[in-house]
VOVEX-965553 format. One record per residue: z, x negated, y negated of N, C-alpha, C in turn; residue number from 1. Coordinates in Angstrom, 3 decimals, always signed. Layout:
N
<pt n_c3="Z" n_c1="X" n_c2="Y" ca_c3="Z" ca_c1="X" ca_c2="Y" c_c3="Z" c_c1="X" c_c2="Y" zake="NUM"/>
...
//
This chain:
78
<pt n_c3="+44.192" n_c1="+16.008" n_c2="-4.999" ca_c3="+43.388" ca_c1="+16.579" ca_c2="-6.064" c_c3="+42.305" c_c1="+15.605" c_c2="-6.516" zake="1"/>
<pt n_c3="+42.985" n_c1="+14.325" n_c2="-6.878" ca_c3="+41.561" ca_c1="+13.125" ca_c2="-7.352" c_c3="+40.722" c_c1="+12.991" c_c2="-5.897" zake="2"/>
<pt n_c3="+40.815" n_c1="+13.349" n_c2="-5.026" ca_c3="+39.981" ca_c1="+13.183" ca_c2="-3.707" c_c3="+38.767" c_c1="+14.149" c_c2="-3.818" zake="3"/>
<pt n_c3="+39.388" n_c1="+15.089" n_c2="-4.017" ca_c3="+38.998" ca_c1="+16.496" ca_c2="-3.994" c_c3="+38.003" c_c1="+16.302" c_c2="-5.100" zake="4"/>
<pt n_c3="+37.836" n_c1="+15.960" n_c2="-6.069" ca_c3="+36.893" ca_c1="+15.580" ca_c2="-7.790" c_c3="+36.013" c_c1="+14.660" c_c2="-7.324" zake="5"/>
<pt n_c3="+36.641" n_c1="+13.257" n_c2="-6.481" ca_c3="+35.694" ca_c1="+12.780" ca_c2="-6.199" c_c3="+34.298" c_c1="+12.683" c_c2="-5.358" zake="6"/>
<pt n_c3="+34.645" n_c1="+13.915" n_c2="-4.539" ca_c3="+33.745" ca_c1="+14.188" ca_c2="-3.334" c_c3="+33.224" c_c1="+15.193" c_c2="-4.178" zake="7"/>
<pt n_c3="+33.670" n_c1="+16.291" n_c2="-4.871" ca_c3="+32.654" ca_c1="+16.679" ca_c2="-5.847" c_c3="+31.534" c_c1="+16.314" c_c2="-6.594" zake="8"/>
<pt n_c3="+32.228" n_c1="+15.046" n_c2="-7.435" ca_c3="+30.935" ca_c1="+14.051" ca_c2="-8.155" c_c3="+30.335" c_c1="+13.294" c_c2="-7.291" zake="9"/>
<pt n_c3="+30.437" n_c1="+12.858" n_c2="-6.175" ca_c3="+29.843" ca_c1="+12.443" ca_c2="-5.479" c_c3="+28.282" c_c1="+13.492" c_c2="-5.122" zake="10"/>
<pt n_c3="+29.028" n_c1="+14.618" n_c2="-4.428" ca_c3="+27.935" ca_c1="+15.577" ca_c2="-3.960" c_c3="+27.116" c_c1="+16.523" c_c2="-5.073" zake="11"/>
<pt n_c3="+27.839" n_c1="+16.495" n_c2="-6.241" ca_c3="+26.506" ca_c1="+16.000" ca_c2="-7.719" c_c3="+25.863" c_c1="+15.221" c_c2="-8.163" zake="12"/>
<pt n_c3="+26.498" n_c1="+14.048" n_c2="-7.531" ca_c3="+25.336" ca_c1="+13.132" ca_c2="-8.088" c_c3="+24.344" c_c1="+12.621" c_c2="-7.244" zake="13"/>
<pt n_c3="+24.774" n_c1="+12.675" n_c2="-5.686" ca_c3="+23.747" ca_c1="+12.828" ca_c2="-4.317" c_c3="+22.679" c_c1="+14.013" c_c2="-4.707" zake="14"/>
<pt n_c3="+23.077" n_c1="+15.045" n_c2="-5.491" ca_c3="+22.151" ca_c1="+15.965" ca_c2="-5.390" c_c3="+21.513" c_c1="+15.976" c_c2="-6.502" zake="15"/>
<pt n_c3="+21.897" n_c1="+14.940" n_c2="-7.684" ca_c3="+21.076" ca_c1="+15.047" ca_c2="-8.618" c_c3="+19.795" c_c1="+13.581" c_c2="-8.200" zake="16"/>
<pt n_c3="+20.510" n_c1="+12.453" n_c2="-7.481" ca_c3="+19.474" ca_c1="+11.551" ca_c2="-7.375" c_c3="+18.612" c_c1="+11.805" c_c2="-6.109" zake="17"/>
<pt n_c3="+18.523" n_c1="+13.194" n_c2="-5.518" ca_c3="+17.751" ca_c1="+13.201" ca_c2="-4.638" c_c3="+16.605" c_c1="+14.241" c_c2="-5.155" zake="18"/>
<pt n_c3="+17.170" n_c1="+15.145" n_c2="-5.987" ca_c3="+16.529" ca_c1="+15.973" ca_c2="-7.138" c_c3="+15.207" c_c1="+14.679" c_c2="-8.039" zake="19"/>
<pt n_c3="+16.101" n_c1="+14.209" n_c2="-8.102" ca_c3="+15.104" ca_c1="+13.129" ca_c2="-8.847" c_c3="+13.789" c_c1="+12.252" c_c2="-8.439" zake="20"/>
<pt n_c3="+14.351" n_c1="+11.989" n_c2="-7.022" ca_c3="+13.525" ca_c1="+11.395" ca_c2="-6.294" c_c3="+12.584" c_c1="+12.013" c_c2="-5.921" zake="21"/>
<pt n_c3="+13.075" n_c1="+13.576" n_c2="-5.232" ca_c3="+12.187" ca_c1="+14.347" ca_c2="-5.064" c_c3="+10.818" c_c1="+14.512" c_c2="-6.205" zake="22"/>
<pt n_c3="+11.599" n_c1="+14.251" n_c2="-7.041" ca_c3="+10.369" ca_c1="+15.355" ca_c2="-8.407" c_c3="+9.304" c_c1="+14.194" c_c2="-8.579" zake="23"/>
<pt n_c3="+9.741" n_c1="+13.481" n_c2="-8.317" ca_c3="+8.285" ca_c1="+12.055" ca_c2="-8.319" c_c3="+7.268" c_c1="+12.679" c_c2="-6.924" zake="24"/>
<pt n_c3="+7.470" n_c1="+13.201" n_c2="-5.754" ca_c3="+6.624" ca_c1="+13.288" ca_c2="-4.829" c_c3="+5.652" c_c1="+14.160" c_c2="-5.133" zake="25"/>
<pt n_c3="+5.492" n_c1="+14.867" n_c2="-6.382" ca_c3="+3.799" ca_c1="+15.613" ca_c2="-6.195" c_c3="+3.310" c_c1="+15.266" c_c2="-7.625" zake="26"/>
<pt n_c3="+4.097" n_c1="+14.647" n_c2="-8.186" ca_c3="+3.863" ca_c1="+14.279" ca_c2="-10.069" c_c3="+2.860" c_c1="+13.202" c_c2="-10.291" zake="27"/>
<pt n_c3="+2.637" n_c1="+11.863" n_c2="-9.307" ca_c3="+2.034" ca_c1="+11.400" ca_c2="-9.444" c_c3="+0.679" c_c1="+11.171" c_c2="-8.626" zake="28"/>
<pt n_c3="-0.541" n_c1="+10.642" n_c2="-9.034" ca_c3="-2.121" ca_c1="+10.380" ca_c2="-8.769" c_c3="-2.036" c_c1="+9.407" c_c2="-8.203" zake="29"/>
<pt n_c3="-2.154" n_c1="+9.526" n_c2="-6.309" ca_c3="-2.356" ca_c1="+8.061" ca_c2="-6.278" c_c3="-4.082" c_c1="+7.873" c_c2="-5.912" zake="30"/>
<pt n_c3="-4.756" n_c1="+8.452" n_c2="-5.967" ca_c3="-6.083" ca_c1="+8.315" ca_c2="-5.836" c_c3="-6.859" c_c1="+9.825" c_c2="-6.615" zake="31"/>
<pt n_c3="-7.641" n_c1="+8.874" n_c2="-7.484" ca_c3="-8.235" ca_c1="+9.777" ca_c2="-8.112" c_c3="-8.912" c_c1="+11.208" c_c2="-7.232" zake="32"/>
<pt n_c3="-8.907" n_c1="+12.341" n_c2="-7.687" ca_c3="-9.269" ca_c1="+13.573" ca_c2="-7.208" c_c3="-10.835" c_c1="+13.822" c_c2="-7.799" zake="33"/>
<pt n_c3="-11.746" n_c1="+13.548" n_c2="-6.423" ca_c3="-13.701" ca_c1="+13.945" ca_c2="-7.060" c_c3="-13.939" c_c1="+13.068" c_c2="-7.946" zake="34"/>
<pt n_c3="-14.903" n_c1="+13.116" n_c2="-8.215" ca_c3="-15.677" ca_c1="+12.349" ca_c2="-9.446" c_c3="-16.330" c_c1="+11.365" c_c2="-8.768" zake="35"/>
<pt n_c3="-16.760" n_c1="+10.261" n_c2="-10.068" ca_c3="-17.616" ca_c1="+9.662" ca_c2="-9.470" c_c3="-16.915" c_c1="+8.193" c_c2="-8.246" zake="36"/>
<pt n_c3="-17.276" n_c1="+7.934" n_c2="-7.043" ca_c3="-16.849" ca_c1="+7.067" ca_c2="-5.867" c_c3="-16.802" c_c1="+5.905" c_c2="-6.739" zake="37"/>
<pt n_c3="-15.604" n_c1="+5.044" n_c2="-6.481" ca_c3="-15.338" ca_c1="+3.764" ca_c2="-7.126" c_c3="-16.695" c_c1="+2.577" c_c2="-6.191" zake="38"/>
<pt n_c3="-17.514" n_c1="+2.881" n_c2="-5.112" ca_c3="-17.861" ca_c1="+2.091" ca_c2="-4.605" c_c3="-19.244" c_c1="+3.039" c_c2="-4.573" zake="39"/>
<pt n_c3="-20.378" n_c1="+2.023" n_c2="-4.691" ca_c3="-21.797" ca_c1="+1.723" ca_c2="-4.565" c_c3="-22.248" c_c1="+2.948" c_c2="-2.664" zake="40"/>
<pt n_c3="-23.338" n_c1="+2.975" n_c2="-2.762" ca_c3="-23.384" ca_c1="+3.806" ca_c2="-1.694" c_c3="-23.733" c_c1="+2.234" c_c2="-0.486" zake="41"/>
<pt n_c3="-23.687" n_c1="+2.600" n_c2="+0.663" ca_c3="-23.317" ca_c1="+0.788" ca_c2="+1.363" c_c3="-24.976" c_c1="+0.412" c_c2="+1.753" zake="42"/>
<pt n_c3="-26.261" n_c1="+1.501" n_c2="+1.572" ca_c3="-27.241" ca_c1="+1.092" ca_c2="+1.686" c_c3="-27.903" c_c1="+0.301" c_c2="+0.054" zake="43"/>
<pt n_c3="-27.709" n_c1="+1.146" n_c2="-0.994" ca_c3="-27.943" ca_c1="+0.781" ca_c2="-2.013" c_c3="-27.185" c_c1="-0.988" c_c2="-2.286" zake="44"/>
<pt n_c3="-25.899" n_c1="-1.055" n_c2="-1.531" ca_c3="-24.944" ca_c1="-2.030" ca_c2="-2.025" c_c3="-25.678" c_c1="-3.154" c_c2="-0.763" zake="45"/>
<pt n_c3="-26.089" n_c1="-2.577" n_c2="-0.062" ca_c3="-27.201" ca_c1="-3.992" ca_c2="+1.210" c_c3="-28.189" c_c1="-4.400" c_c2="+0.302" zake="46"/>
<pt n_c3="-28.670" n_c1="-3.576" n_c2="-0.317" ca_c3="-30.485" ca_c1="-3.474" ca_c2="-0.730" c_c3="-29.998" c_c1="-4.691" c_c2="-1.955" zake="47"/>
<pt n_c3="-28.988" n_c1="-4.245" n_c2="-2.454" ca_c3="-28.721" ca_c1="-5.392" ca_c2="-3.601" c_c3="-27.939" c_c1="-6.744" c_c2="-2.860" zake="48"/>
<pt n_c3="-27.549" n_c1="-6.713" n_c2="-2.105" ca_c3="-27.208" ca_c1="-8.034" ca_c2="-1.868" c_c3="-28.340" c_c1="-8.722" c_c2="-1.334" zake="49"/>
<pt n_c3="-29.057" n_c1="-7.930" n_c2="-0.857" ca_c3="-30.376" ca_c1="-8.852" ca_c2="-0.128" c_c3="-31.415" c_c1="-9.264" c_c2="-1.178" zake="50"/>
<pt n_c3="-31.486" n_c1="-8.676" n_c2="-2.845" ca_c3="-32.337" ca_c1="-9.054" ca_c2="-3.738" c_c3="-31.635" c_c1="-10.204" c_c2="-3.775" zake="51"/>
<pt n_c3="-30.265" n_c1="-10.274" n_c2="-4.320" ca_c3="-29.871" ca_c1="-11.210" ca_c2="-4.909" c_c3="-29.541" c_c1="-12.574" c_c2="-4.046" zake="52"/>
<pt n_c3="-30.013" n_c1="-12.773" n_c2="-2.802" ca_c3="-29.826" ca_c1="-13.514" ca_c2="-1.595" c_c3="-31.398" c_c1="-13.685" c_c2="-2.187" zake="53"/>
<pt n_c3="-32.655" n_c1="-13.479" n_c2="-2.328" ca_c3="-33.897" ca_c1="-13.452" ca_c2="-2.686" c_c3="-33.825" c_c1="-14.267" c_c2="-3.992" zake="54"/>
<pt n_c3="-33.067" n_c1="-13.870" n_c2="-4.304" ca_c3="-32.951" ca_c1="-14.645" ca_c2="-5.921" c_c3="-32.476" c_c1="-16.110" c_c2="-6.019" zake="55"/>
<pt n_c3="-31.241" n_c1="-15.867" n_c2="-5.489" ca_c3="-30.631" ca_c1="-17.731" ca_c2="-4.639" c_c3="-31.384" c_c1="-18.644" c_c2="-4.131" zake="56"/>
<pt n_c3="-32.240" n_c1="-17.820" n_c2="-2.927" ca_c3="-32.925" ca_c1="-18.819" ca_c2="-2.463" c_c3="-34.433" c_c1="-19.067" c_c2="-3.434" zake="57"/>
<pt n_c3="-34.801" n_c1="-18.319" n_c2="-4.621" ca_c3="-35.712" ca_c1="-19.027" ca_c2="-4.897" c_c3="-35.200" c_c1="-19.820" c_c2="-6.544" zake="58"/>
<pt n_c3="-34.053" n_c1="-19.699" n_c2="-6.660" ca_c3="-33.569" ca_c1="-20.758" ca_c2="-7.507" c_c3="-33.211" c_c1="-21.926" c_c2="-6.737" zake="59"/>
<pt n_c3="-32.391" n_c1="-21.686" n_c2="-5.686" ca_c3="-32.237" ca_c1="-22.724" ca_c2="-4.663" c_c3="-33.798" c_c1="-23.837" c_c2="-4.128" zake="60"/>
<pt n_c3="-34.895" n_c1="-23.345" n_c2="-4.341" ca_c3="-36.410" ca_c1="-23.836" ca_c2="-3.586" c_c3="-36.906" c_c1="-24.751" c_c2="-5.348" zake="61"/>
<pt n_c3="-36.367" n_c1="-23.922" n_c2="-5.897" ca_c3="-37.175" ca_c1="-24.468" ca_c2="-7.737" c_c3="-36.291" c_c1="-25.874" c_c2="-7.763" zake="62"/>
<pt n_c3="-34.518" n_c1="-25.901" n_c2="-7.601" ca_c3="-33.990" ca_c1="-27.167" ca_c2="-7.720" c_c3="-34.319" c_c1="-28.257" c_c2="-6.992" zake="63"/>
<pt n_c3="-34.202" n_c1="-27.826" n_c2="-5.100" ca_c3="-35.208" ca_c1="-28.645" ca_c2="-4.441" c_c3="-36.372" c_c1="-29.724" c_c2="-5.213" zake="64"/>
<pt n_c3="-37.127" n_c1="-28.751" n_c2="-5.385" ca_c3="-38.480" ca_c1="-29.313" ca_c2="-6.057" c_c3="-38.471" c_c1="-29.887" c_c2="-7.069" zake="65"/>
<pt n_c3="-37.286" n_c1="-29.920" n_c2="-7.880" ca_c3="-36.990" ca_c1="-30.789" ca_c2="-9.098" c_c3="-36.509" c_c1="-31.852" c_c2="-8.644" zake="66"/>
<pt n_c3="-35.423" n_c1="-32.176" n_c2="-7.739" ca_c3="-34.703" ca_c1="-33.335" ca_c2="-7.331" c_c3="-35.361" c_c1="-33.918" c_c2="-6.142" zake="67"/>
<pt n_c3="-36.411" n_c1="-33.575" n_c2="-5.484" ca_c3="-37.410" ca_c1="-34.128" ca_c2="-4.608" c_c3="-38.620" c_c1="-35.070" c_c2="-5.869" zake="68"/>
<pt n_c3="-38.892" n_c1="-34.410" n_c2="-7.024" ca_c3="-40.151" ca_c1="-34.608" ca_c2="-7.687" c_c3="-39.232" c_c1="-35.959" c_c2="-8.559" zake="69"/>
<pt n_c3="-37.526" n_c1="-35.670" n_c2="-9.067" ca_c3="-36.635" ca_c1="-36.620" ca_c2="-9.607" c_c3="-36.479" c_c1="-38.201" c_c2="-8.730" zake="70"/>
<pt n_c3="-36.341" n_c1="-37.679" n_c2="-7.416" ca_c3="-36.395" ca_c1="-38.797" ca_c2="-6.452" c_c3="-37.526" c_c1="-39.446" c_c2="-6.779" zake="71"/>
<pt n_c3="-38.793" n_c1="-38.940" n_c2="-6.823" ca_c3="-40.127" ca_c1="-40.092" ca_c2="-6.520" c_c3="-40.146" c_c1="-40.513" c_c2="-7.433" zake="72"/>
<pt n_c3="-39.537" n_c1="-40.402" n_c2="-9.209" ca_c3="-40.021" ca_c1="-40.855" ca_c2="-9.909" c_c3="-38.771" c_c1="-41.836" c_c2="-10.284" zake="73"/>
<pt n_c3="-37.906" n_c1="-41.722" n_c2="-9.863" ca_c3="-37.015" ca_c1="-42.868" ca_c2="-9.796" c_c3="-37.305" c_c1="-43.737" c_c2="-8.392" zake="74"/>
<pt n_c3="-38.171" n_c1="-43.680" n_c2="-7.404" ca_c3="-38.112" ca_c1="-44.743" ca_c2="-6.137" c_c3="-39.479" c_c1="-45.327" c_c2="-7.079" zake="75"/>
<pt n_c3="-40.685" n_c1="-44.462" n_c2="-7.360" ca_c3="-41.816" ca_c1="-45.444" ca_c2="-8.117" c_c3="-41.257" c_c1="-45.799" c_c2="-9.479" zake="76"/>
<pt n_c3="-39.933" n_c1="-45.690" n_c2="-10.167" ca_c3="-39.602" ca_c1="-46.465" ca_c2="-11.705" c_c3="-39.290" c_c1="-47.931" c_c2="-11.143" zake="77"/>
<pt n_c3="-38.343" n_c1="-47.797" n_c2="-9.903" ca_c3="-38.507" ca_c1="-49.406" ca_c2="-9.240" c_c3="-39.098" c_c1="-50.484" c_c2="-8.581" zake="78"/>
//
């Protein structure tokens, strides 16, 4: 008889934690549905990396020219 109860609660509670498990598979969002794309379009997202590569190198050319113009005036301070 206790055999018999236990294979009962067993095959209630197999069927309640698979019930359970189940009910998570359509409940949750794993990627948003439409709207607006989390990412830049990949020409727009070139066009900007290449300004800002434009931008580097002419902050990069201005320091140059400071620590070239820093050099001469520390080789003629000596």
């Amino acid at each position: 008889m206790n055999q018999r109860i236990f294979r009962w609660a067993a095959l209630v509670a197999a069927n309640l934690f698979l019930w359970g498990v189940l009910s998570f598979y359509g409940s949750s969002i794993a990627a948003p549905q439409g709207g607006k794309q989390p990412f830049t379009n990949s020409v727009e997202q070139r066009h900007e990396i290449i300004r800002e590569l434009q931008q580097i190198r002419t902050v990069l050319q201005e320091q140059n020219r400071l620590l070239r113009a820093m050099a001469k005036q520390d080789g003629q301070a000596k």
